[in-house]
C-alpha positions, -999 to +999 in steps of 0.1 A: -046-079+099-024-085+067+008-108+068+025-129+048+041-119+013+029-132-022+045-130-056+021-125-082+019-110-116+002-082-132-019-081-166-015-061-197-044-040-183-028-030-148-047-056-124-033-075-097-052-103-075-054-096-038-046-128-024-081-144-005-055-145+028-056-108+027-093-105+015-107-127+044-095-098+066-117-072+046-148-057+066-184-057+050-180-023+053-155-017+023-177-037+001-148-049-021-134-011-021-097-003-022-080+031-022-050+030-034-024+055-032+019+060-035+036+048-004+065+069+012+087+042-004+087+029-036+054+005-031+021+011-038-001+013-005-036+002-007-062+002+022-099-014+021-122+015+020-132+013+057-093+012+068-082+043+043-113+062+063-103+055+099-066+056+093-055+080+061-089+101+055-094+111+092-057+123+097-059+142+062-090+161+070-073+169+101-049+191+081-051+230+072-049+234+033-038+271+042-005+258+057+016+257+027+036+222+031+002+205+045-015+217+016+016+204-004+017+176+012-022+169+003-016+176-034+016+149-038-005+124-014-037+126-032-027+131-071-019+096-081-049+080-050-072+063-069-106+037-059-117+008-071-137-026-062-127-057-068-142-076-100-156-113-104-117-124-099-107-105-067-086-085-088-078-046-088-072-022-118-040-004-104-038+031-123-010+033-150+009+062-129+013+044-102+023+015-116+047+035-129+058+049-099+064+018-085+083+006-115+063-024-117+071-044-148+051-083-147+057-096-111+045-084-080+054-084-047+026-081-024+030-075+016+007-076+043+020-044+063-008-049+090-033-024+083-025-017+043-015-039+016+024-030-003+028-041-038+062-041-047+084-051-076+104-077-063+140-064-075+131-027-054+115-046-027+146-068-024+175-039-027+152-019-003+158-047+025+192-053+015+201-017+019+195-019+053+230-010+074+213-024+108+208-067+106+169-077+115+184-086+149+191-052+159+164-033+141+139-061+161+153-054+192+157-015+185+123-014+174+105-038+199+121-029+228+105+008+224+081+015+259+044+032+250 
């Protein structure tokens, strides 16, 4: 399970360390593979290879690329995903567009989000949680409160 936040930069080549809190949590099973993909905010989402199949791959193939806004849908999901493993240093090579995407510059803002990993630059990250019009209070109890 990911948690916790770290800020961290970002090299002239695109790479970003994933913090060894957030790597202990890897399986075997990914080997040291990431996908990483846009997030439906301004972030960069990246799962460990065995996470992206059980969550992300298995609800994708679920959808019918003959249904016009699923298969639209798969296209603006899938265009910037990339994979890679980490190297000697536990870093990843994040691709150029979605670096640009993100409008990452040098720092990073990385978030555990539970089951993925969010990299952020810290000035959206921070005007995204300021934006909020409910307090943390409400949004916890809102949120929380919720019956399964």
């Amino acid at each position: 399970m990911f948690i916790g936040s770290f800020n961290y930069s970002i090299d002239n080549k695109g790479r970003i360390s994933i913090p060894a809190k957030f790597r202990k949590y890897v399986s075997q099973e990914s080997n040291d593979t990431y996908i990483m993909t846009r997030g439906t905010v301004q972030c960069i989402d990246i799962y460990p290879l065995d996470r992206w199949k059980e969550l992300v791959a298995s609800r994708l193939e679920e959808l019918n690329s003959f249904e016009p806004q699923e298969a639209m849908f798969l296209r603006m999901f899938l265009q910037e995903a990339a994979e890679d493993t980490l190297d000697s240093q536990s870093r990843l090579i994040i691709p150029k567009k979605l670096i640009e995407f993100a409008k990452i510059e040098k720092e990073v803002f990385i978030l555990g989000a539970i089951k993925k990993i969010e990299v952020w630059n810290p000035k959206i990250y921070d005007e995204y949680i300021s934006s909020s019009e409910k307090s943390y209070n409400e949004i916890a109890k809102e949120v929380m409160n919720r019956k399964k």
